[in-house]
C-alpha positions, 0 to 999 in steps of 0.5 A: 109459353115462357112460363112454361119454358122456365119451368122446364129448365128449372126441372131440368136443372133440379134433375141435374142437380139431383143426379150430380149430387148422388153420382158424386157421392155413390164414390164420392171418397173412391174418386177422391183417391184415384184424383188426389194419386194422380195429382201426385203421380204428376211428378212420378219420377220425382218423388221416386228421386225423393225416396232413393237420396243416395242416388243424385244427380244426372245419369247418361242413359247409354251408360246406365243401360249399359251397366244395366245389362252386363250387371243382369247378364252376371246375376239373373237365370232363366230370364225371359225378359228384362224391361228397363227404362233409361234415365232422362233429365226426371229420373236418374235410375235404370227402372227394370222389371225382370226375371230370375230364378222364377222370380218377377221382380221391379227394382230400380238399378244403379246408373254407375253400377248397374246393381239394384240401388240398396233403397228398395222402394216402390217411389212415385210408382205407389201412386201411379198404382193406386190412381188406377188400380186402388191396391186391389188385385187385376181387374177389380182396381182397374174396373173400380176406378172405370167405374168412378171416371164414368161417373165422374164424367156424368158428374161433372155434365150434370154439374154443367147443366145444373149451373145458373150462373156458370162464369159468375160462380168463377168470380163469387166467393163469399168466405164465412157464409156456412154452407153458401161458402162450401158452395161458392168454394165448390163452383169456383174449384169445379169451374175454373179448370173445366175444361182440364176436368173434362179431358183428364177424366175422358182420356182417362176412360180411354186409356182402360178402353180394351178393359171396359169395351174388350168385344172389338179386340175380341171380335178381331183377334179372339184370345191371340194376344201376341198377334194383337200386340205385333199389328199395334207395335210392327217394329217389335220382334217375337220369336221363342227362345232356342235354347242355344245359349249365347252372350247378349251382344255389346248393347251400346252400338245397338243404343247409338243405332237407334239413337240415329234411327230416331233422329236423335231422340234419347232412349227411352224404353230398352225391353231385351227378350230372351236374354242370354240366349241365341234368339235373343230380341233387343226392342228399343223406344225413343223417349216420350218427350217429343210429341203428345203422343206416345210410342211413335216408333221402335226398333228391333236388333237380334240379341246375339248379332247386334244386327237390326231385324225390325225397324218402324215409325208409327204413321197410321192415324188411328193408331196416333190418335189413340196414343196421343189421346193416351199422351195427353193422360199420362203428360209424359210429353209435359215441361215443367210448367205444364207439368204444374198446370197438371198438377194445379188441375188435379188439385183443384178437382181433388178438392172440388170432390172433397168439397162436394162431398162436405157440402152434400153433409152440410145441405142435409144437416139441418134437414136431417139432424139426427139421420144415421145416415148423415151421421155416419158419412159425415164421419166417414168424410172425416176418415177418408178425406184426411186418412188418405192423406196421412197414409201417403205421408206414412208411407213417405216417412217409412220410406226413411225409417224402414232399416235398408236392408228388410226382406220385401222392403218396398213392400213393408212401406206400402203396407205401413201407408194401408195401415196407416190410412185405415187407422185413420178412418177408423178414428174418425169413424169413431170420434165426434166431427168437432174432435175428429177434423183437427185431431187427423188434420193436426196429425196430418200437418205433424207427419208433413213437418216429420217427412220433410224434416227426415228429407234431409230438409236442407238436402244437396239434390234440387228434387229433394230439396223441392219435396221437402220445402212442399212438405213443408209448406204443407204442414204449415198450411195445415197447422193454420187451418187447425188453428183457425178451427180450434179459434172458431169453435172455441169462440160463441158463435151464432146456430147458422155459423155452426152449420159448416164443418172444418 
């Protein structure tokens, strides 16, 4: 009966093993981009600092606000609505969204001045952006990237239950062993922060829940958003506008308001309907730095008056789970070192993918040498893994270089980043893996060295200066690891050492 036992859990982990193995490759390199962004996306606000050096030091949001509204009170029509997110100890620019003219635009305001800053540029937003919709129009980015979370999840169970040695594998790593090496690199990335893993990936799913299981809210409201939005969020106000035009009330007491109606929590969020006009709403949200969960309370002033219409505190359970599971996702409650354990975690499951997918090549080569297959997503790996890398230094490189005042600037820096990636794929879908790996890699490492040096490297602003020394060291690392592969490939070395790319 034992033996029998043995042999059911030596099939059982086979079959896991076989299902972790292609549920990580079916977008294996899809993952790899929604994991390496939203590593990135961490540290949002401060990229965004790094790509707008004109704007230093810290902001007061009441101020800034302020300066916000009178400046798109002067130089915007027929607004429906003007959604703007104060500074705080992260970000020093009045982030708004805004109509104008029939015109939706997304441009970071000046603090002092209220005026869009002259830099303009999408920042840390490209990568929040790309982590959950890939660049691709709404739904499909979205539904791509639920795609991937789910089977990662699947990924990472099956790569649970595969294991023998779950706690040694955190421990054993044995350096220049071919393809036990990558497997050893592979466990001991994937094991070390599981439990981060685990959460990331589910309360991601969560957080597109309405996208991928929309039939509750289907079944409750039908195709009534607005009814939807206000049983979720009971402190906001929705009226149509009058058509009576009226001068938006003095924003400031609103915001000292609502600053005592929260307990003395910063503003976070200002969304202003109707602007301009007599049945204007002015909703304002605390900062999401007090608790795990986000929105937990909102308050509502008629846009002529100045007099509160609405006021609420989130209390209902449901609702609270829910946001704080959105909370743990989007680590907007985070401090700083928190916010670096995030960023170790999604760095260790990038390469934990990336490692996965090398390793799948590396078990299969001496199987099948002279598969097409193989060959061509080993060449593949070699294109996505180091080309989404290089388009996101691209991007931080135009970010410098675009002239500031080109037509649809931000715009031009994504598409230098897209350009940028996609030629890089192409070359490494063309050349050889032997010239392939430290050719994009060398180039990787230059453009690194070229973003930090156009920092400026040696910059007055503490976020700059922080970027800049990252991309630097960066560079460097990846200077060694090119060196260190031009050094092996260059000495004999026996047939099993050869089994193992860059």
């Amino acid at each position: 009966m034992s033996g029998t036992s043995a042999m059911v859990r030596d099939g059982a982990r086979q079959a896991m093993t076989w299902l972790h193995g292609w549920t990580g490759l079916l977008l294996g390199h899809i993952l790899f981009i929604i994991c390496l962004a939203g590593t990135l996306a961490v540290f949002k606000p401060e990229i965004s600092r790094w790509m707008r050096p004109e704007i230093s030091g810290q902001a007061d949001p009441v101020r800034a606000i302020t300066a916000a509204t009178e400046w798109l009170s002067t130089n915007t029509t027929g607004s429906a609505g003007w959604y703007l997110s104060a500074p705080d100890g992260r970000s020093n620019v009045v982030n708004a969204n805004y109509d104008s003219g029939g015109a939706y635009m997304s441009r970071a305001l000046d603090p002092v001045s209220g005026a869009p800053v002259a830099r303009d540029t999408l920042g840390g937003e490209f990568f929040y952006r790309l982590h959950f919709e890939l660049e691709l129009p709404y739904p499909w980015g979205r539904w791509l990237a639920s795609l991937a979370a789910m089977l990662m999840l699947v990924a990472i169970i099956t790569g649970i239950i595969a294991h023998k040695r779950f706690f040694k594998d955190i421990f054993t790593f044995r350096p220049g062993k071919g393809q036990r090496s990558w497997l050893d690199g592979h466990n001991a990335l994937g094991v070390l922060s599981l439990p981060f893993h685990i959460m990331i990936t589910f309360t991601g799913l969560l957080t597109l829940a309405s996208l991928n299981m929309p039939w509750a809210i289907a079944a409750g409201y039908g195709a009534d958003v607005a009814t939807l939005y206000s049983d979720l969020t009971p402190g906001t106000v929705s009226r149509e506008a009058s058509g009576t035009k009226a001068p938006l009330a003095p924003v400031g007491p609103m915001l000292a308001q609502a600053q005592r109606y929260f307990g003395g929590a910063p503003v976070g969020r200002v969304y202003i309907f109707n602007p301009g006009d007599a049945a204007a709403v002015v909703t304002i949200y605390p900062v999401e730095v007090g608790a795990i969960g986000t929105l937990p309370a909102e308050i509502s002033f008629d846009g002529a008056t100045g007099k509160v219409l609405k006021a609420w505190t989130e209390k209902r359970a449901g609702v609270r789970a829910y946001q704080t599971i959105y909370g743990l996702h989007m680590a907007h409650f985070a401090p700083l070192l928190t916010r670096w354990l995030y960023f170790l975690g999604g760095a260790m499951l990038t390469l934990a993918i990336a490692s996965g997918m090398i390793l799948w090549i590396v078990k299969r080569r001496e199987r099948a040498p002279l598969s097409i297959g193989n060959r061509l997503l080993e060449r593949l790996n070699v294109g996505a893994l180091v080309g989404v890398p290089i388009g996101m230094a691209a991007f931080l490189i135009a970010n410098r270089l675009l002239p500031l005042g080109l037509a649809e600037r931000a715009q031009q820096e994504v598409a230098v980043a897209l350009w940028s990636a996609g030629a890089a794929l192409l070359l490494g879908l063309v050349l050889p893996p032997a010239l392939g790996w430290p050719l994009l890699l060398g180039l990787l490492a230059l453009l690194c060295a070229l973003a930090a040096a156009l920092g400026p490297i040696w910059a007055g602003d503490v976020m700059i200066l922080s970027g800049n020394m990252l991309l630097t060291a960066t560079a460097v690392a990846l200077g060694l690891l090119v060196w260190k592969q031009l050094r092996r490939r260059s000495a004999p070395t026996p047939v099993r050492r050869r089994m193992a790319p860059a």
